[in-house]
TIRO-2110 file (N, C-alpha, C; in Angstrom, 1 decimal):
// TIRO-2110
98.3, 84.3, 93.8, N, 1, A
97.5, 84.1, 92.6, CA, 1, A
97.4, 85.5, 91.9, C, 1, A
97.4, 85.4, 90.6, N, 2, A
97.0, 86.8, 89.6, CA, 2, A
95.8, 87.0, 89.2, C, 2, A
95.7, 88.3, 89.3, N, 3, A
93.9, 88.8, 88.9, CA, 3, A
93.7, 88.0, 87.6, C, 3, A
94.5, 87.5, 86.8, N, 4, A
93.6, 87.0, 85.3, CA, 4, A
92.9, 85.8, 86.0, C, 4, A
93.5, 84.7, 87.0, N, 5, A
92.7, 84.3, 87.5, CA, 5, A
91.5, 84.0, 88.2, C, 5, A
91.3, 85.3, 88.7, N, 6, A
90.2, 85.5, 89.3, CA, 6, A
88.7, 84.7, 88.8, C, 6, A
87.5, 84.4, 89.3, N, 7, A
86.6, 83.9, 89.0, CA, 7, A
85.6, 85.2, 88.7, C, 7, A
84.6, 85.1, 87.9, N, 8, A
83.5, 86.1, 88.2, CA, 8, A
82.4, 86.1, 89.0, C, 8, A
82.3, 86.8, 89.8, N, 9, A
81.8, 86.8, 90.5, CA, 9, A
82.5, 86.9, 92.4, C, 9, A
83.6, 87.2, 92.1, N, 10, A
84.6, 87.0, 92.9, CA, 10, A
84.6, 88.4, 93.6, C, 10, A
85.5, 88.8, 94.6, N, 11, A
86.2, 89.9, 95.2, CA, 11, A
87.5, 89.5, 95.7, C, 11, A
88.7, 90.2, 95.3, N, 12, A
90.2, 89.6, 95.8, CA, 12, A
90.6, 91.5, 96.5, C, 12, A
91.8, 91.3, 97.1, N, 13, A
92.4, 91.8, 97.7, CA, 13, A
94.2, 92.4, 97.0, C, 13, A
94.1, 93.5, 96.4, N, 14, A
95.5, 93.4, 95.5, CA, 14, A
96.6, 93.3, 96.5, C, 14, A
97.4, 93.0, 96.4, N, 15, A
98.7, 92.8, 96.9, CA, 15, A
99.9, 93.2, 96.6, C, 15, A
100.4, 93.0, 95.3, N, 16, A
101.5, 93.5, 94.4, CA, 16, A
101.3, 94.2, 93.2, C, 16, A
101.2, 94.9, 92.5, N, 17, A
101.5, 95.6, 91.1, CA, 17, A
102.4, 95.2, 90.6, C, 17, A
102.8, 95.1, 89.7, N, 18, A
103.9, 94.4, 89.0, CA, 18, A
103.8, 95.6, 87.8, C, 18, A
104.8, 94.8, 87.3, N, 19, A
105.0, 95.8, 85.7, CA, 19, A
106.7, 96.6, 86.4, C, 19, A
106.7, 97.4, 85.2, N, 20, A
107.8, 98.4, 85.5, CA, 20, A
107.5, 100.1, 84.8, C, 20, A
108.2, 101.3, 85.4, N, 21, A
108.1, 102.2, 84.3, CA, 21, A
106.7, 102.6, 84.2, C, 21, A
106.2, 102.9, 83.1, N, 22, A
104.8, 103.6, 83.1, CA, 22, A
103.7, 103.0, 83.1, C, 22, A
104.3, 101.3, 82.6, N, 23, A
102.7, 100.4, 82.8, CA, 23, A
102.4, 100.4, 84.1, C, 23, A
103.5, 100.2, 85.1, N, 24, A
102.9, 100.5, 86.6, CA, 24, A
102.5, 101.4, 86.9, C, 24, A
102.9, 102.4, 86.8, N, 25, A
102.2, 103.5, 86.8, CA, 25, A
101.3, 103.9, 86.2, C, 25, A
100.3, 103.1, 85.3, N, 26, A
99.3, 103.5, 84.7, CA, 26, A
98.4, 102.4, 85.5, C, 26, A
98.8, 101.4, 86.0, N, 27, A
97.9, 100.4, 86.7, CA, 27, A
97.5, 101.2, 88.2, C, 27, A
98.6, 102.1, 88.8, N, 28, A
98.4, 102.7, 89.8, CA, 28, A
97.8, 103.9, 89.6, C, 28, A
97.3, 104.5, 88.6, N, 29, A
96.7, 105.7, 88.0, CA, 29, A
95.3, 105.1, 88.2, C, 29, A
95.0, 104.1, 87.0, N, 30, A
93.7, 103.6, 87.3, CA, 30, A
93.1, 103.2, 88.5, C, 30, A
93.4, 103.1, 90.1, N, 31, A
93.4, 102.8, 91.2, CA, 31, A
93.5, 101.4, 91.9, C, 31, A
94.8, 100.1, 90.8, N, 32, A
94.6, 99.3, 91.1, CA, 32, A
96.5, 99.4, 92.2, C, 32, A
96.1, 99.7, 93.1, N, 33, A
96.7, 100.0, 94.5, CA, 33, A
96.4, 99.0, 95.1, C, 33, A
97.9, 98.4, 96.3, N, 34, A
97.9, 97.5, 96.6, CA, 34, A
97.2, 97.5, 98.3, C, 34, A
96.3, 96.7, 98.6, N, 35, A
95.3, 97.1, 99.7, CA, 35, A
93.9, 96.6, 99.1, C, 35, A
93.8, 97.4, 97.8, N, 36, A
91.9, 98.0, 97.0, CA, 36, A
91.2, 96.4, 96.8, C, 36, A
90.1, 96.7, 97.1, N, 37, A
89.7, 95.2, 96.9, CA, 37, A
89.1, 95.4, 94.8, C, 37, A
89.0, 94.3, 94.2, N, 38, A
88.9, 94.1, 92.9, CA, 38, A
87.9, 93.3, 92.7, C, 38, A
86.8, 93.6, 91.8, N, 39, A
85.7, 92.2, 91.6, CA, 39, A
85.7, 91.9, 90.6, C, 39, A
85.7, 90.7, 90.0, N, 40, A
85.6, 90.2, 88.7, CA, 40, A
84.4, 90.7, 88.3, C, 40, A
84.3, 91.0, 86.9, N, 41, A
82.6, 91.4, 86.3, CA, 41, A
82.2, 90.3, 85.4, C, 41, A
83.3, 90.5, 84.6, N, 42, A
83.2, 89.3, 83.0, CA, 42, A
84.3, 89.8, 82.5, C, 42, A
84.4, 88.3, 81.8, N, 43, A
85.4, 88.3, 80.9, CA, 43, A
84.7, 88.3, 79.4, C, 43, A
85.5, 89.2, 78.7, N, 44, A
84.6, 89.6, 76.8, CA, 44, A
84.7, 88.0, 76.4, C, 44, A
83.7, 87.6, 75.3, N, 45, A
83.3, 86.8, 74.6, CA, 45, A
84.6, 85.9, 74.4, C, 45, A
85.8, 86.4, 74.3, N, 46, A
87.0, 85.2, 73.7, CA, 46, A
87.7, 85.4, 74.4, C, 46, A
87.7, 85.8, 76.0, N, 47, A
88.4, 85.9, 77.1, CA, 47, A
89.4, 86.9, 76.9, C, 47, A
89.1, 87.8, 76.1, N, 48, A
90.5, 88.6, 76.8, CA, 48, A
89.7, 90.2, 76.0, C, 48, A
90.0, 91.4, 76.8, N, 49, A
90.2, 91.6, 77.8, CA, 49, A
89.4, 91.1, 79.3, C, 49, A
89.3, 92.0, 80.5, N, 50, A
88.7, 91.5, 81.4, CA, 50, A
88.0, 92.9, 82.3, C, 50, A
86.4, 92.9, 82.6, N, 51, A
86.2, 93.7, 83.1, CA, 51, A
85.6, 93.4, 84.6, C, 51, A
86.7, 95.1, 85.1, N, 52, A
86.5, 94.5, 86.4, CA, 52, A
86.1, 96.1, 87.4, C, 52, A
86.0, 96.0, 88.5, N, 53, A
85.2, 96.9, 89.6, CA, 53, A
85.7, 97.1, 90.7, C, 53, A
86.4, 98.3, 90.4, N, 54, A
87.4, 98.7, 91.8, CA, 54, A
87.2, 100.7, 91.9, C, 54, A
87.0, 100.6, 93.3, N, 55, A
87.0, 102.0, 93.6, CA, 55, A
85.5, 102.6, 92.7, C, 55, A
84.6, 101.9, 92.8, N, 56, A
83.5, 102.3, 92.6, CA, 56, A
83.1, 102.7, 90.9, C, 56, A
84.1, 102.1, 90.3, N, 57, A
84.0, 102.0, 88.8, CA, 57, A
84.5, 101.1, 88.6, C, 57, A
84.1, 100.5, 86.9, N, 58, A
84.4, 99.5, 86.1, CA, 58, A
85.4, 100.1, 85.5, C, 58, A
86.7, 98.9, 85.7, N, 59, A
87.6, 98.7, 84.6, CA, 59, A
87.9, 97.6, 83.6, C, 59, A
87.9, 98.3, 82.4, N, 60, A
88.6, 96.5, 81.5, CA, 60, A
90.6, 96.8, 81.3, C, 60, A
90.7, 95.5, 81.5, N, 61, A
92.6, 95.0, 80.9, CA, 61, A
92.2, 94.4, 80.7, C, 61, A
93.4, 94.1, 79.7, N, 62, A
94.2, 92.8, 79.0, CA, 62, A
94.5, 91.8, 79.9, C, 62, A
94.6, 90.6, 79.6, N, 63, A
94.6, 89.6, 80.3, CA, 63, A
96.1, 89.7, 80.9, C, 63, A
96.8, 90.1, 80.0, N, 64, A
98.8, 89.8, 80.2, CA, 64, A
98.6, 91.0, 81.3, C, 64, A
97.9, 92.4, 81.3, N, 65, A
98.3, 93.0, 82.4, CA, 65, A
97.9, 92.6, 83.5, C, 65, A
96.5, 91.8, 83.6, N, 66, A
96.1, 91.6, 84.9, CA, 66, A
96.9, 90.4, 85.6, C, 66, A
97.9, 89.6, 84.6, N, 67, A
98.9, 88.8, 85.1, CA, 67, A
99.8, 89.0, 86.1, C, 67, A
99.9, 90.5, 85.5, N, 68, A
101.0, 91.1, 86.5, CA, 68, A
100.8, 91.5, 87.9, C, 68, A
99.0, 91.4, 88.2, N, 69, A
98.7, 91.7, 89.4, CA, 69, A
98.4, 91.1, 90.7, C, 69, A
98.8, 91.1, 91.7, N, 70, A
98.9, 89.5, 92.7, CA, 70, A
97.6, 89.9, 93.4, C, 70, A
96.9, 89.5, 93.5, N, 71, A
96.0, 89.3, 94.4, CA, 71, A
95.8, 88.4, 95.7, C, 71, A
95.0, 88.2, 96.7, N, 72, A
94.6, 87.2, 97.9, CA, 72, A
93.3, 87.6, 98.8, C, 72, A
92.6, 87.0, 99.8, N, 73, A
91.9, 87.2, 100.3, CA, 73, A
90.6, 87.0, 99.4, C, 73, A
90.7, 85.8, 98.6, N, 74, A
89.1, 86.0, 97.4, CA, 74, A
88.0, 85.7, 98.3, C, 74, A
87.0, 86.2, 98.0, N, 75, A
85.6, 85.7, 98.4, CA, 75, A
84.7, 86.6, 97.7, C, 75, A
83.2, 86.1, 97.7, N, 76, A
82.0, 86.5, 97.0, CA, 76, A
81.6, 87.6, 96.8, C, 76, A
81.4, 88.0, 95.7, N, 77, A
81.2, 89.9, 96.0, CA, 77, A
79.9, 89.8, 96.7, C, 77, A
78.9, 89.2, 96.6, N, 78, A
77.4, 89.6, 96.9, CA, 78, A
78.0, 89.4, 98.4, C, 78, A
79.2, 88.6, 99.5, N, 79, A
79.3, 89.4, 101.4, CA, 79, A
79.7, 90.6, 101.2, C, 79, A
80.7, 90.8, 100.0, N, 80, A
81.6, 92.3, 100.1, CA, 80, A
80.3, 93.6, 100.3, C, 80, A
79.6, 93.4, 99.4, N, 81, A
78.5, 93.9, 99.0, CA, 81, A
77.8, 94.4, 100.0, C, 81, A
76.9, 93.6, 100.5, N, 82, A
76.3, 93.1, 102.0, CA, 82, A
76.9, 93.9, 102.5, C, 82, A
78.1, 93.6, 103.2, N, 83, A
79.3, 94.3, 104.0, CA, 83, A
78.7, 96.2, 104.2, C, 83, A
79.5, 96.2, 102.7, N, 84, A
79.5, 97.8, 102.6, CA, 84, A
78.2, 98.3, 102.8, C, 84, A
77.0, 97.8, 102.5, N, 85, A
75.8, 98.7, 103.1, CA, 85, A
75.5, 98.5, 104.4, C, 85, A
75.7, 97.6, 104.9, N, 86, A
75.7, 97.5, 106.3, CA, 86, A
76.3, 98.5, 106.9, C, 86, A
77.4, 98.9, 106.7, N, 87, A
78.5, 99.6, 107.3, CA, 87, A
78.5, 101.0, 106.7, C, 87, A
77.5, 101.4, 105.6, N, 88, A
77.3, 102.6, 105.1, CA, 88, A
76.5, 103.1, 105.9, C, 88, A
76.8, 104.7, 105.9, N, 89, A
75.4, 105.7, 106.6, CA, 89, A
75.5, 106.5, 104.5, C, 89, A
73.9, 106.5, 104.8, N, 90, A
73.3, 107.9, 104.1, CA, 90, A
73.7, 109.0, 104.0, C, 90, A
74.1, 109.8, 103.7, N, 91, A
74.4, 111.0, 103.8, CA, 91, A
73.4, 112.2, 103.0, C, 91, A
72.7, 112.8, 104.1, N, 92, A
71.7, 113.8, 103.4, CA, 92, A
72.1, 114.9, 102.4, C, 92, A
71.8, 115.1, 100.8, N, 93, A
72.0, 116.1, 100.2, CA, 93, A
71.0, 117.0, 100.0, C, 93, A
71.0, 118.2, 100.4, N, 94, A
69.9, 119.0, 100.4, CA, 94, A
70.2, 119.7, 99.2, C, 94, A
68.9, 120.2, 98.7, N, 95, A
68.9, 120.9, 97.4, CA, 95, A
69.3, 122.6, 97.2, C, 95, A
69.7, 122.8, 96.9, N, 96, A
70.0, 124.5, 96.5, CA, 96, A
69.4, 125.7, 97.4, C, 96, A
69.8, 126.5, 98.1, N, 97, A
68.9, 127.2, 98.3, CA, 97, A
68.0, 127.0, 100.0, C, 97, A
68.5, 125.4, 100.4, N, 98, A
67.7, 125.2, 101.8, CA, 98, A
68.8, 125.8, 102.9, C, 98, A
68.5, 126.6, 103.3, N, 99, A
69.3, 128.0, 104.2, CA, 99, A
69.6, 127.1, 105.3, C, 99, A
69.3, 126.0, 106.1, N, 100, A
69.9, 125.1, 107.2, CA, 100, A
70.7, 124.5, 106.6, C, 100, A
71.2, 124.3, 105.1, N, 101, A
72.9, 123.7, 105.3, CA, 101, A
73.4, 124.7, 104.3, C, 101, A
72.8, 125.4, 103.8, N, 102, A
73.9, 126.1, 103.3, CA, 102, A
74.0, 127.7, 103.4, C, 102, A
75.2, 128.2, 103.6, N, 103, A
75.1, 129.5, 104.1, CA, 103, A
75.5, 129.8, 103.0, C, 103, A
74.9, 131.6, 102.6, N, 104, A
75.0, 132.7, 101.5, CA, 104, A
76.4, 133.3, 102.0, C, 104, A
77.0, 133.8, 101.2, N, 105, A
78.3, 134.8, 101.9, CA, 105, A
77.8, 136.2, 100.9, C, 105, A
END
């Protein structure tokens, strides 16, 4: 299946990049790498382009690029979601100046 596909509300698994030359390379700039999971957000008022949520930011394409993109493994963002905090730790950031994490040289 191809990301234009996708449902909103979705999370897929990329697979393939397609394209040739620098549009692939500009799909793999943006971080749609085959592995990264991808969530549908919405699609604009007259369906095209399409914005979507990978690597911790929103991206919008064009419908014809996200054609070129294979996806699998769909399911619901709100387990992906779940998922990831579950399996997150916190990480303490201390503020400027607190001498236990940060040493002066």
């Amino acid at each position: 299946m191809n990301l234009s596909k996708l449902e909103i509300g979705k999370t897929a698994t990329v697979t393939t990049v397609g394209g040739s030359g620098a549009l692939r390379q500009h799909f793999l700039d943006m971080g749609i790498i085959p592995g990264s999971d991808v969530s549908m957000i919405k699609y604009a008022p007259m369906g095209d382009p399409i914005e979507l949520r990978i690597s911790g930011y929103e991206l919008t394409i064009r419908l014809a690029d996200a054609k070129q993109i294979e996806i699998d493994n769909i399911r619901d963002t709100s387990e992906v979601e779940k998922n990831q905090k579950k399996h997150s730790k916190d990480i303490p950031h201390p503020a400027l100046g607190e001498e236990a994490f940060y040493t002066r040289l």
